[in-house]
C-alpha positions in Angstrom: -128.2 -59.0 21.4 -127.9 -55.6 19.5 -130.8 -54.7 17.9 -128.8 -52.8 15.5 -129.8 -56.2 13.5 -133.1 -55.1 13.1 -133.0 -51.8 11.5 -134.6 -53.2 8.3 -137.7 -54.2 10.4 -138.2 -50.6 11.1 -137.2 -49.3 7.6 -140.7 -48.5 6.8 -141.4 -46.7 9.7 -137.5 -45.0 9.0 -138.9 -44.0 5.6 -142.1 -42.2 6.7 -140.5 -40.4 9.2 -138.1 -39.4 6.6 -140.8 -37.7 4.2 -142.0 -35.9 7.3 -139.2 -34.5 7.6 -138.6 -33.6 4.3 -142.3 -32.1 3.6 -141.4 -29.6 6.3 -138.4 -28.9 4.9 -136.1 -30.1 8.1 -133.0 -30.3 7.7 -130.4 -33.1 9.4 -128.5 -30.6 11.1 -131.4 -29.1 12.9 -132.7 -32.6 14.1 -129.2 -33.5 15.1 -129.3 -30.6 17.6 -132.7 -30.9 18.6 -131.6 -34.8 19.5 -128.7 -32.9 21.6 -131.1 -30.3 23.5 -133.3 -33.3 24.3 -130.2 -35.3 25.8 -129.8 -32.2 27.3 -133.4 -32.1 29.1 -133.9 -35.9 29.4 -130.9 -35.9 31.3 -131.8 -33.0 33.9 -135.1 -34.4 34.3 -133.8 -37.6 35.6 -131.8 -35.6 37.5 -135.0 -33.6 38.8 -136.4 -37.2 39.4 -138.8 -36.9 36.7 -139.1 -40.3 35.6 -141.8 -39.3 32.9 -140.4 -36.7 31.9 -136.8 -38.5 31.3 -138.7 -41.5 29.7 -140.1 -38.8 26.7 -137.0 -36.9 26.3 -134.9 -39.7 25.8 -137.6 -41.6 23.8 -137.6 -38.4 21.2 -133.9 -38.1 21.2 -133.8 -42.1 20.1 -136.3 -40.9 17.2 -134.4 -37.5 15.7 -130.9 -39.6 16.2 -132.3 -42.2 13.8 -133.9 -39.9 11.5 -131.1 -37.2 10.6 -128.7 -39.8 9.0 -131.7 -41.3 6.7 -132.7 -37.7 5.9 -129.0 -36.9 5.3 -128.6 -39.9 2.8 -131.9 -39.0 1.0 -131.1 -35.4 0.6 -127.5 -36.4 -0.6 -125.9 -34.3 1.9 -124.4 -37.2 3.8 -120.6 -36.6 4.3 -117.6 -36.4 7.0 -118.8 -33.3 8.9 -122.9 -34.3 9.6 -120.7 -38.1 10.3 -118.9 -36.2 12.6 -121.4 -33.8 14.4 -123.7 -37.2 14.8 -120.7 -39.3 16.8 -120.3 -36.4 18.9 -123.8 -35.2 19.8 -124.1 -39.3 20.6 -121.6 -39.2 23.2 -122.7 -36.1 24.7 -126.1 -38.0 24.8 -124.4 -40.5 26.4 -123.2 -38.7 28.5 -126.1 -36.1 29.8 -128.8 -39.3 30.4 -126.1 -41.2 32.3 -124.9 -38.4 34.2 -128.8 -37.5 35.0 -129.7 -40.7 36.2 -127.2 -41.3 39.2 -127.4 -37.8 39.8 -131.3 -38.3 40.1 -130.3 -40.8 42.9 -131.4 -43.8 40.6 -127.7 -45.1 41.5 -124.7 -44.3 43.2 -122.2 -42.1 41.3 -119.3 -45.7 41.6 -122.2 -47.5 39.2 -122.8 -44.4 37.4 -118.8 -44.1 36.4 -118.7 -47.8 35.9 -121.6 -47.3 33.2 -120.0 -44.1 31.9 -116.8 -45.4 31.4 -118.2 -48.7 30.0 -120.8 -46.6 27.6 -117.7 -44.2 26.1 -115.1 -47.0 26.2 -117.0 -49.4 23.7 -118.3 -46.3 21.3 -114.7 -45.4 21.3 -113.6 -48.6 20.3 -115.8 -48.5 17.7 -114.4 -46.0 15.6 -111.2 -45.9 16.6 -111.2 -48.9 14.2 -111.2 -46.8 11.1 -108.6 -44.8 12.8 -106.2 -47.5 12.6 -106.9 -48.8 9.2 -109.2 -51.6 9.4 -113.2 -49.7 9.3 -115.7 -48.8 12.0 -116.7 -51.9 13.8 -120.0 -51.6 15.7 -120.2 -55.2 16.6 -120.5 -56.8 20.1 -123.3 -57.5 23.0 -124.4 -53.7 23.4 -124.8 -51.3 20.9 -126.2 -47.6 21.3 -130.2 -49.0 19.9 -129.9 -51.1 23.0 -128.7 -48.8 25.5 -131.8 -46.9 24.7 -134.6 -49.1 24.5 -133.1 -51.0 27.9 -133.2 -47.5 29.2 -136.6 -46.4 28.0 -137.7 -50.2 29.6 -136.7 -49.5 32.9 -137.9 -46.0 33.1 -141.6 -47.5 32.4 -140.8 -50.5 35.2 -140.2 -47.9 37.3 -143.3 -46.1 36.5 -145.2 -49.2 36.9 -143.5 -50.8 39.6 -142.5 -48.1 41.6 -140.6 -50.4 44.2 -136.8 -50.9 44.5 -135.4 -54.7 43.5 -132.8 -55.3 45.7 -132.7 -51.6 47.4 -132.2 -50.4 43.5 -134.3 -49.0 41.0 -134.6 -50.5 37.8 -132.7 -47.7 36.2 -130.3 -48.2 38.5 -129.8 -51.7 37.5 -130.0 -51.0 34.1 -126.5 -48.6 34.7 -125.4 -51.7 36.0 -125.9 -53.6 32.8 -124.6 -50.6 31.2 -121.5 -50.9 32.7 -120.9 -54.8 32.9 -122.0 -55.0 29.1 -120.3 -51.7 27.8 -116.7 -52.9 28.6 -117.3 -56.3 27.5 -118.2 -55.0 24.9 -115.4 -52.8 24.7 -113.2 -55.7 24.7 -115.1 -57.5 22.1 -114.1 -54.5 19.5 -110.9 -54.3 21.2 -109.9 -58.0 20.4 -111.8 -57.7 16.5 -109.3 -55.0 16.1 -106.3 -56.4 17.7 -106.6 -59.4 15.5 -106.8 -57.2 12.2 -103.9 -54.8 12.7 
């Protein structure tokens, strides 16, 4: 299901962005933290119960996460510390949207920690691979491009829609998901791992 499979489809659309970026003489660094201030705001807007406004926040934040590596790797400044900064400012992200959607009353706070904790868990798993040895796996049913487009999806249901399904919002539901798919997912990487160690 991840549609971390499909990032040559969008290559093209990767590359233009990319020569934006470096006409206006960005740099990866600056788009990293504006994809953490928008975390940041898509976050408190769900919070606020601003749909909309979580929806455009979290929709730009998907775009600068997925430009500042390509822009890294065509100035040649990838390396361990932008690596670094981007794993971090991705679980912060994680965190902050999450966080702003059962606190927006979207869920209740048992879902939102079940989602949390299933989110973290599986993007922890993920590089904790290299820590023991055997490379970063990013395999399994729900990877971070997932997470945000199933997000992004139910933010425009509930636009549209407008009406609970089953006395729950669609981004309610969607933390659901979040948390049933996150840890099995998290066990996925945990048993890839466990069987080359």
């Amino acid at each position: 299901m991840t549609l971390d499979a499909f990032r040559p489809q969008v290559a093209g659309v990767l590359d233009l962005l990319v020569r934006v970026a470096l006409f206006l003489r960005v740099t990866p660094n600056l788009l990293s933290a504006l994809s953490f201030f928008l975390a940041l705001a898509g976050g408190l807007l769900y919070a606020a119960g601003s749909i909309l406004g979580g929806l455009v926040c979290v929709a730009a934040n998907s775009v600068f996460d997925a430009v500042d590596g390509a822009l890294a790797r065509a100035m040649g400044q990838q390396g361990p510390r932008g690596d670094f900064l981007d794993h971090a400012i991705d679980r912060y992200a994680d965190i902050f949207i999450i966080t702003g959607v059962f606190a927006g009353g979207f869920a209740s706070w048992q879902i939102g920690v079940f989602a949390l904790t299933g989110v973290l868990m599986a993007s922890y798993l993920g590089t904790q691979a290299q820590a023991v040895g055997v490379g970063r796996y990013y395999g399994g049913l729900l990877g971070r491009a997932d997470r945000l487009v199933l997000l992004m999806a139910a933010s425009v249901l509930d636009i549209v829609v407008g009406a609970p399904v089953w006395g729950m919002p669609f981004l309610g539901w969607t933390l659901v998901v979040f948390g049933v798919l996150g840890h099995f997912t998290a066990l996925q990487r945990f048993l890839w791992v466990w069987q080359r160690v």
